[in-house]
Structure formats: C-alpha cells, structure tokens
C-alpha positions as CSV (number, residue, x, y, z in Angstrom):
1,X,-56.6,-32.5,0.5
2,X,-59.1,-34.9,2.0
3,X,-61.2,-31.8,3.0
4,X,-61.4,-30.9,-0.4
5,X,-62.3,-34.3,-1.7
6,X,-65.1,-34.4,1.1
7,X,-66.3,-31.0,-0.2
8,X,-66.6,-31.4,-3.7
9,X,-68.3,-35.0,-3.1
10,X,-70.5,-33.3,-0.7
11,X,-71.4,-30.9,-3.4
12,X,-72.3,-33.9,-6.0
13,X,-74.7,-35.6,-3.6
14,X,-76.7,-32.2,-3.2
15,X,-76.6,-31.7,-7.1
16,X,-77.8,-35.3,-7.6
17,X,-80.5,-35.3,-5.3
18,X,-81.4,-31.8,-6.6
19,X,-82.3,-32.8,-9.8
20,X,-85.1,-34.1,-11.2
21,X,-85.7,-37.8,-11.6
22,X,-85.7,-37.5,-15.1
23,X,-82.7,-35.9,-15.4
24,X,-81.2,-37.7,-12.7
25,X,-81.3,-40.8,-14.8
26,X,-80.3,-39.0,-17.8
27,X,-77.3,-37.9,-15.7
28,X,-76.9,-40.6,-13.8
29,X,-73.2,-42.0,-15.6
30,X,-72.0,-38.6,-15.9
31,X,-72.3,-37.6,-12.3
32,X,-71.3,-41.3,-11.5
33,X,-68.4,-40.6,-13.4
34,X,-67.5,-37.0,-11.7
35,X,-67.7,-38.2,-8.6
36,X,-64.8,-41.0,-9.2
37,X,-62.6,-38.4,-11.5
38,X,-62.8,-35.6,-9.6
39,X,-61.0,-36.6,-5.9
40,X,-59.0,-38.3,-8.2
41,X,-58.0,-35.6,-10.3
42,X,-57.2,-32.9,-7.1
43,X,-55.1,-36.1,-5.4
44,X,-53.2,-35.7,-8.5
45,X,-52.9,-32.6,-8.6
46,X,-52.0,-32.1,-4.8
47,X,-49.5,-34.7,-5.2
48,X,-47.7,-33.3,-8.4
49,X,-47.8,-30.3,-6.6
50,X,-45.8,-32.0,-3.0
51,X,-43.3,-33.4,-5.6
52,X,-42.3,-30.2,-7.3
53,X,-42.2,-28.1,-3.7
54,X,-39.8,-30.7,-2.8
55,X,-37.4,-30.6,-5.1
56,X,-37.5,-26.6,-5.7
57,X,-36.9,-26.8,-2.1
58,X,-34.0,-29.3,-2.5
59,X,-32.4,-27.8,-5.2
60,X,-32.6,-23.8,-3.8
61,X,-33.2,-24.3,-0.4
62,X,-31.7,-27.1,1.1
63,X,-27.9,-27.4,1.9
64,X,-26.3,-30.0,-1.1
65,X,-23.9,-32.7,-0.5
66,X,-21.5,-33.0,-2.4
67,X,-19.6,-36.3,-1.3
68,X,-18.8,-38.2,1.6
69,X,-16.4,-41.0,2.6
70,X,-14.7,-42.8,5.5
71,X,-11.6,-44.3,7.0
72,X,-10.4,-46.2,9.4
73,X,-9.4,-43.9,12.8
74,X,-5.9,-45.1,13.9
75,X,-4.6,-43.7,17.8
76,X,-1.0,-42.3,17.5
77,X,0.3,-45.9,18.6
78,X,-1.3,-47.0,15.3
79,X,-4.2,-48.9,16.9
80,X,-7.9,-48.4,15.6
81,X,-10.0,-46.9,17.7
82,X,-12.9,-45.5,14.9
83,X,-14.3,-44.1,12.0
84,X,-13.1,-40.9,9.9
85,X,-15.8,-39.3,8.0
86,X,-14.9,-37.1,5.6
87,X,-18.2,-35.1,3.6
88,X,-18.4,-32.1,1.9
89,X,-21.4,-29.8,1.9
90,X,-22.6,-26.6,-0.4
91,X,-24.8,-24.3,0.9
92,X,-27.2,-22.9,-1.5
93,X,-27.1,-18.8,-1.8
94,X,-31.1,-18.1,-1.8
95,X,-31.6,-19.5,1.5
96,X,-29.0,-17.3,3.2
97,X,-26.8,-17.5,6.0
98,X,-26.8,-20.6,8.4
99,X,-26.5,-20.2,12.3
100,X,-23.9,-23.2,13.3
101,X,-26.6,-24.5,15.7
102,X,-29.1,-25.2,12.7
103,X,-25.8,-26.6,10.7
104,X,-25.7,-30.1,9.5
105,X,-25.4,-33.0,11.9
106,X,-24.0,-36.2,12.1
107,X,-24.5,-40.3,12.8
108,X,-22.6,-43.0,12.1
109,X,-24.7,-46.4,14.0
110,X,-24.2,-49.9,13.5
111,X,-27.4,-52.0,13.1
112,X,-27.0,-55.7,13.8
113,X,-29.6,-58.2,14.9
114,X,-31.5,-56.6,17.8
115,X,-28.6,-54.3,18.6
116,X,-27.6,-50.9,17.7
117,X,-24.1,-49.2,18.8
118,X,-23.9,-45.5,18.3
119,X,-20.7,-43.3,17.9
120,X,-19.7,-39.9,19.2
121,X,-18.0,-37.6,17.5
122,X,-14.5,-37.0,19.2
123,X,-12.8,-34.0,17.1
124,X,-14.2,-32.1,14.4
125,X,-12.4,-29.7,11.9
126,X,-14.2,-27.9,9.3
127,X,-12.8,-25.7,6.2
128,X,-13.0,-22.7,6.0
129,X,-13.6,-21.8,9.3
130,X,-17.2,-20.6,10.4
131,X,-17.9,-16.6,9.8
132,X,-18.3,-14.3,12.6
133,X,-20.5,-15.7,15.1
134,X,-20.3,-19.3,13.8
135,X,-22.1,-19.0,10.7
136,X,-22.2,-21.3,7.8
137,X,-22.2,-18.8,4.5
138,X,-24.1,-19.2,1.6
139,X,-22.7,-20.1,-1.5
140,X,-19.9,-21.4,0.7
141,X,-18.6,-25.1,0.1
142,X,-17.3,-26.4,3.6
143,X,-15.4,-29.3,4.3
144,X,-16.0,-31.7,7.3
145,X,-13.8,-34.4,9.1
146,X,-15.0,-35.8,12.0
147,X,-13.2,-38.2,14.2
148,X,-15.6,-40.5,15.6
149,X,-15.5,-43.6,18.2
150,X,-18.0,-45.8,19.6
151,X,-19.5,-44.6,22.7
152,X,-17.9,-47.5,24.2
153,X,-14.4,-46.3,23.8
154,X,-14.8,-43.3,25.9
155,X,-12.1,-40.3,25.0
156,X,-10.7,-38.1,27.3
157,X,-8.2,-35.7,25.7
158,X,-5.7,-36.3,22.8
159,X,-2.8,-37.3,24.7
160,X,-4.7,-39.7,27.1
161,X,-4.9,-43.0,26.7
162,X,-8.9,-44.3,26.0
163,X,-11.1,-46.3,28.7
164,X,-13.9,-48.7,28.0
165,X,-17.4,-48.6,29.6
166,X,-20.5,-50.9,28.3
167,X,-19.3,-52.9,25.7
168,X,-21.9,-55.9,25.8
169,X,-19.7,-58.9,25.7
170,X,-22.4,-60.5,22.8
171,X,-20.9,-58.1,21.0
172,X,-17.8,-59.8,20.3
173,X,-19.4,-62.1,17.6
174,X,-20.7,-59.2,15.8
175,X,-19.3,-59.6,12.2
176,X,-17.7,-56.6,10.5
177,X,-20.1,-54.9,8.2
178,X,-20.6,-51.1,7.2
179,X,-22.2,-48.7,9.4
180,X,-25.3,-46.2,8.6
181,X,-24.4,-42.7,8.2
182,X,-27.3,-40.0,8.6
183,X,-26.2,-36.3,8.0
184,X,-28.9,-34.1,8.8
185,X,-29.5,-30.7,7.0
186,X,-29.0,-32.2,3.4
187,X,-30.7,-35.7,4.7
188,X,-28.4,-38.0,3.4
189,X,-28.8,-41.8,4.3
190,X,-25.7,-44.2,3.0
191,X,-23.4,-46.3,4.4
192,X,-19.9,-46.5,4.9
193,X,-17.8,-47.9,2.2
194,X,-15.2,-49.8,4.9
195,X,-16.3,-52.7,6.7
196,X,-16.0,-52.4,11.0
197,X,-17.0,-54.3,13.6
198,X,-17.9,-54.0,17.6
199,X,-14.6,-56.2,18.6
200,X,-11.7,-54.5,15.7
201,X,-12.8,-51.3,18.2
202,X,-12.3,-53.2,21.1
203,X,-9.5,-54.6,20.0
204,X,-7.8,-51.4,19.0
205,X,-8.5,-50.1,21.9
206,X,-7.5,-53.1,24.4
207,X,-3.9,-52.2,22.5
208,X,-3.7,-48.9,23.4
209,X,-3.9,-49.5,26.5
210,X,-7.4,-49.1,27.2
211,X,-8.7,-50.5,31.1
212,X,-12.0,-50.2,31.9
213,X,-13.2,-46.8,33.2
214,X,-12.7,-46.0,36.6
215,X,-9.8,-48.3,36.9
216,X,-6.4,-46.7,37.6
C-alpha cells in the first residue's frame, strides 16, 4: 500500500512539473487537491478491502466457536486442584479437513501484578472422537473438556497423589480473580466466568496430600 501511494505521488510531481507555468497555476488546487485524495482514497480502499478478507475468512475459513465455560477441578478426595474448561468448536466445511496437529489449542494464565502463572492441561477428552489419522472433520461440531492445573501442582497419573514444585510463596496474597483463556485456531480471548486464586490451588492440593516434589 505505501508503494502505491509513493507511486502515484511520484507520478503527480512529474505531471506538475511537466506542465506549463501557466497551466501549472491554473491547475495548481486541482493537483493540490489529487495529491491529498488520492493516497487517501487507495488507503481506503486497501483497508475496506483487509476488513472484508477478514471476515470472509472468519466466517468460511476459520474454525467457529461456539461456547466456552469453566469449573472448578475437584481431586477424587474432593479437594480443588484446577480449572475445567469446557468449549465447543465447528469447523467450517470449505476449508476441509483438519490434521490434529494444526487443531485448536489451549491457555488458561493468570495475570496479576508483575506475575503470571500458567496451567497445563492434565487430561483431555474430545467428542466425537478424531477421524482416521487424528483428523478434525469439516462440518463437524466437537466438544472439548480439558482438565487443567497449574504448573505448580505437578500430576503424575490419576490415581497418584499430586506434588508441588515452584510455587513462589508471594503468591499466597494473590487475590482470587478469573483467569485469561486463549484458544487458538478460532482466536478467542475471554476470561473465565469463576473466580481462582494461586493459594485455593495450593490449598487443595496441600489437602490431597500434596509434599513437595522429590520428597517421599
């Protein structure tokens, strides 16, 4: 775009200087004028034309979510260890199949003062199940609910009791507040609806049982 707009004003300059100094003052608003409208007028257009690509794109191309939520992530002793999120995603049938590996992607990360604490996603299930070779199909509407803790609260297997490793103590005083979620592939950018903090994690986990990692 700003090659254009150097071009055409490039091309003014030589047809101002090409004409004659009568003419040039007879012409002298109108060119004056041109030369403002016209990098205008491409801008516009080149930006009208972004805007519609976009959303063509969104609405035909890019995979479509269709909601999202969260809950609290009890252990089976009942303690909270983490976040559920629950989302629901539509992929559009022009665009074709989806390899898993190109398939939508998840964070959940607190933000709070100079801090941020990340999550990792423990189990995932998704319905239905992938196609043959772990594709997502188009025109298919899949279901997602992912299990996830902070990266704190490190899980081994299901039946295993959690450990903790690098919780920053100045994280105790962290009040609860909801937690950005980022799901790539449809880029979605919210926020959970429940309210969580650093230590109710801790906490939960402390009451499960949790020692630090590495101690028996």
């Amino acid at each position: 775009m700003l090659l254009v707009i150097a071009i055409l004003s490039t091309v003014l300059l030589w047809v101002c200087n090409s004409l004659s100094s009568e003419a040039r003052i007879r012409d002298n608003l109108t060119l004056s004028v041109a030369a403002v409208c016209i990098p205008v007028v491409v801008a516009a257009i080149f930006y009208l034309w972004n805007v519609v690509a976009e959303r063509v794109n969104c609405k035909f191309f890019t995979p479509r979510l269709l909601s999202v939520s969260d809950q609290a992530l009890y252990s089976k002793n009942g303690n909270l260890l983490g976040i559920q999120l629950s989302y629901s995603i539509k992929f559009p049938w022009i665009a074709g199949d989806v390899d898993a590996a190109n398939g939508p992607g998840t964070m959940l990360t607190l933000w709070e003062r100079s801090a941020h604490i990340d999550t990792t996603m423990f189990t995932r299930i998704i319905e239905p199940p992938l196609a043959f070779r772990g594709t997502y199909c188009r025109g298919v509407r899949y279901n997602f609910v992912e299990d996830r803790v902070p990266l704190f609260v490190k899980m081994k297997t299901v039946d295993r009791m959690p450990c903790l490793e690098g919780f920053d103590p100045r994280w105790h005083s962290f009040p609860k507040k909801s937690w950005a979620i980022y799901i790539s592939g449809c880029n979605f950018r919210g926020k959970t609806q429940g309210l969580y903090s650093p230590e109710m994690f801790y906490q939960g986990a402390v009451k499960d049982g949790a020692k630090p990692c590495g101690v028996q």
